[in-house]
N, C-alpha and C positions, 0 to 999 in steps of 0.2 A: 193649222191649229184644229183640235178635233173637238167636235158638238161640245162633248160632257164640257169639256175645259170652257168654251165659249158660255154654256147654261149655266156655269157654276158661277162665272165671270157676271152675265147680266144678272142674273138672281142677287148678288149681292149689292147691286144698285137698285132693285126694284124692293126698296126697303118701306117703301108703305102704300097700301092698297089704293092709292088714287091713279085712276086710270092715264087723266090727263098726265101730272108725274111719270108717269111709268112710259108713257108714249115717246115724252121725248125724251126720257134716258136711253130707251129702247133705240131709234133710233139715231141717237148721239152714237151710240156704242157700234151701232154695225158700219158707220160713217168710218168711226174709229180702228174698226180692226176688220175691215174686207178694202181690199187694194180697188183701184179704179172705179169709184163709184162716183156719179157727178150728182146726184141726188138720191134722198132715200126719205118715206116719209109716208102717213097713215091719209088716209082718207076715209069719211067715215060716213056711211046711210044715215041721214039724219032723217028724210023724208023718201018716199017710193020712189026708186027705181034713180036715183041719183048719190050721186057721191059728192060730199063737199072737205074741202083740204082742211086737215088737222095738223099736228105735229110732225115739223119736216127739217131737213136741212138742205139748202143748195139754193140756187136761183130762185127765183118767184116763179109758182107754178100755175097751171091751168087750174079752173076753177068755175062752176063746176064740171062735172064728169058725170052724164047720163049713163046708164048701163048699156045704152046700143053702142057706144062708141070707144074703143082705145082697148087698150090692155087690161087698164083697171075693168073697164065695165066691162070685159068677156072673163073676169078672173069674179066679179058679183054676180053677174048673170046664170055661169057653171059653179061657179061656190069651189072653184079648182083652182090651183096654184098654174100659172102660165108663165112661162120659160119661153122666151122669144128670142131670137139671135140674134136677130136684124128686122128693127122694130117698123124700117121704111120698107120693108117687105109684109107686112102686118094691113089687111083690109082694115081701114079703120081707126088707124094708129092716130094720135093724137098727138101734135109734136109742138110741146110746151120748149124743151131746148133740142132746136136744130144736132148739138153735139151728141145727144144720145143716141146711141147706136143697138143697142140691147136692154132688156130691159126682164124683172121678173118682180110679179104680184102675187100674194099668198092673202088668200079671203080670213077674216079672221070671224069666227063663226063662234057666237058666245050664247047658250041653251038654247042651241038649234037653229039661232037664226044670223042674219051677216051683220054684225056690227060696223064692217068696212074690211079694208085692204090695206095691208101695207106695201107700199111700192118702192122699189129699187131702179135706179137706170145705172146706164154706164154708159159710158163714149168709145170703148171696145165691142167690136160685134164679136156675137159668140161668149160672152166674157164669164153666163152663169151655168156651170155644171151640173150635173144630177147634186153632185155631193155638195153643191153649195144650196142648192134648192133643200137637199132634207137639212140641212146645218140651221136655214136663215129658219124653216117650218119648224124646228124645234124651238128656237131663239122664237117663233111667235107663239107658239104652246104656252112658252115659260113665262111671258105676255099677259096672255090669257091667265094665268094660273095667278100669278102675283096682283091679280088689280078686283077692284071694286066696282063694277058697272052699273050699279045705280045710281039715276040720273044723269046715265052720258046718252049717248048719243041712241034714239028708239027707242028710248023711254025705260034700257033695260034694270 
């Protein structure tokens, strides 16, 4: 299924500018239409240099998540989307469910600064592509674009 079609898709669920709403239609929706994903779900800087779990679905997750350690905190840390294959080949990995095998986190960056990440796994290694990586970055654009962040999370 191609970006626009997916942007067109979440944008009509992200019908009112509250962040929290929007987080987890957001990822309801990519739960909903990307194949093998065993979690997916925001984490969010509420205080320096850590991550505390926001809006998720799948198992109970780790909690918190410092930036020296795992996927999330090298994807807060570089402010860069990370695309991992095989996440127990990862220095540093953090392994909330043993079954995930791959894994990929997109920094969501709202007037310059990190709001948090959203993070994806999957229990196939290998399982996220270039083209799913620019697909899910656009789906958090459209994120960003539809919500209200004042009063969430860093005071924005």
């Amino acid at each position: 299924m191609g970006s626009d079609l997916l942007e067109r898709q979440l944008a009509s669920l992200l019908y009112t500018r509250d962040w929290l709403t929007n987080a987890a239609q957001t990822v309801a929706f990519i739960r909903q239409q990307f194949a093998d994903l065993n979690w997916a779900g925001f984490y969010l800087q509420r205080q320096d240099n850590v991550l505390i779990l926001g809006p998720f679905q799948g198992l109970p997750a780790c909690n918190p998540i410092p930036f020296e350690r795992g996927v999330c905190g090298a994807a807060a840390r570089s402010l860069q989307t990370q695309r991992v294959e095989d996440v127990h080949a990862f220095d540093g990995h953090i392994a909330c469910d043993p079954a995930s095998r791959s894994e990929l986190v997109v920094p969501i960056v709202v007037e310059g600064r990190l709001w948090g990440v959203l993070d994806i796994d999957s229990p196939i290694p290998g399982r996220f592509s270039a083209a799913d990586q620019a697909i899910i970055e656009a789906l958090c654009a459209r994120f960003v674009d539809a919500c209200d962040f004042a009063g969430s999370a860093r005071g924005f």
